[in-house]
C-alpha positions in Angstrom: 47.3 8.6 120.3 50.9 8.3 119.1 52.2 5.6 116.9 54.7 4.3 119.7 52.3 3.6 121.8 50.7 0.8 119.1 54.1 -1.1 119.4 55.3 -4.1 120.8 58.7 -4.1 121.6 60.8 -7.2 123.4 60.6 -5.4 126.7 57.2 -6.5 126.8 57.1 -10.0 125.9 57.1 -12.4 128.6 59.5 -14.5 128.8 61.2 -15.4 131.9 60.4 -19.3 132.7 60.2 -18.2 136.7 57.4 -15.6 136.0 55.6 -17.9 133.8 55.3 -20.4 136.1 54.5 -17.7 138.8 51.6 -16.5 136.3 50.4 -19.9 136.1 50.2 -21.1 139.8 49.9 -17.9 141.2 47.7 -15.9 138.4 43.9 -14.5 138.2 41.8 -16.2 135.7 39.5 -14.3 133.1 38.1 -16.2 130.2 36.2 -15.1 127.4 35.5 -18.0 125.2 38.0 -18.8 123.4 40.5 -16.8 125.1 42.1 -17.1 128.7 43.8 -14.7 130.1 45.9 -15.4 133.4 47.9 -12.3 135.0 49.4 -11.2 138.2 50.3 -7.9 139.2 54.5 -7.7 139.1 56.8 -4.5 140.3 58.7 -4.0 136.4 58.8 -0.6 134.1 56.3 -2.2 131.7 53.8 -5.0 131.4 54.9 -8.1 130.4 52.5 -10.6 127.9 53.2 -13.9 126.1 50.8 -15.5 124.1 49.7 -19.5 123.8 48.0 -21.9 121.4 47.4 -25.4 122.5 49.3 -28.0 120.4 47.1 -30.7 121.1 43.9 -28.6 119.5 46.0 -27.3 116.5 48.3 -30.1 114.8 50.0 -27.8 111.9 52.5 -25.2 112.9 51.2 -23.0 110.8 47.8 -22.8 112.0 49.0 -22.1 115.6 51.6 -19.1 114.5 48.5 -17.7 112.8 46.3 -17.7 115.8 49.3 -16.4 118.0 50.1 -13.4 115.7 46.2 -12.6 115.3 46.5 -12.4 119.5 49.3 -10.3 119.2 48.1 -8.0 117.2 45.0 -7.8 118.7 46.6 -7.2 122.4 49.0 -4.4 120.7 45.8 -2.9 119.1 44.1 -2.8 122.8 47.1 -2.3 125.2 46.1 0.8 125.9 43.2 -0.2 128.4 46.2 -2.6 130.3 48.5 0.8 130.2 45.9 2.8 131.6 45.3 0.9 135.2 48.4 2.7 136.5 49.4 -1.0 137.7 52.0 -3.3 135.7 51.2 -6.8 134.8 52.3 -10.1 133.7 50.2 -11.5 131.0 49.5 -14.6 129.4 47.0 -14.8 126.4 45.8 -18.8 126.0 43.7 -19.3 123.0 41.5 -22.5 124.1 39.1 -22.4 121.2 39.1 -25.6 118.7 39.1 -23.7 115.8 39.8 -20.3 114.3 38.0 -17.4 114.7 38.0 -14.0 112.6 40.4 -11.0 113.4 37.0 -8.8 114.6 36.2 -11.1 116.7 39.3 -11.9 118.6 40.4 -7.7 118.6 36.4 -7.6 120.4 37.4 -10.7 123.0 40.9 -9.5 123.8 39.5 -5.8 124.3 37.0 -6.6 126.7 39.7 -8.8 128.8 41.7 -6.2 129.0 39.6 -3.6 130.3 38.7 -6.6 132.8 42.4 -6.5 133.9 42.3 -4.2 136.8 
């Protein structure tokens, strides 16, 4: 595998507020606790993901950008079983846990939701 296929350019990170929404009240649910993954199929050149971490579970900012960049790492590590369904999605990545988890474990959970994406 190439390195550009391990990136994460803006291209792919959701954020239009319409298709967000549309994710949310339209989506398919997976959940592997303590990650939730909520996607729909959309007609674009590339997938499109955004990650989430509840406020009200973690006060301090800093402990929420941690637990986002660990998911964002861990979906660019494993994009390559969304990339290979042939079909393009819109993603969202909720973390619902209450507290941290490692890096192994979260690269293992968002892996396996992936290749759930079909």
């Amino acid at each position: 595998m190439n390195l550009k296929s391990f990136t994460y350019p803006k291209k792919n990170k959701l954020k239009s507020r319409k298709l967000i929404k549309k994710v949310f009240e339209e989506g398919i649910t997976i959940k592997s606790y303590p990650v939730l993954i909520r996607y729909i199929e959309i007609d674009d050149e590339s997938n499109k993901v955004g990650v989430s971490v509840s406020k009200r579970n973690f006060k301090k900012a800093v402990d929420r950008i941690r637990i986002k960049r660990q998911l964002r790492e861990a979906y660019r590590l494993n994009k390559g079983e969304l990339t290979n369904s042939g079909s393009k999605f819109a993603v969202m990545i909720l973390f619902i846990g209450k507290k941290e988890i490692s890096t192994e474990k979260l690269l293992d959970t968002i892996k396996k939701l992936l290749k759930e994406i079909k």
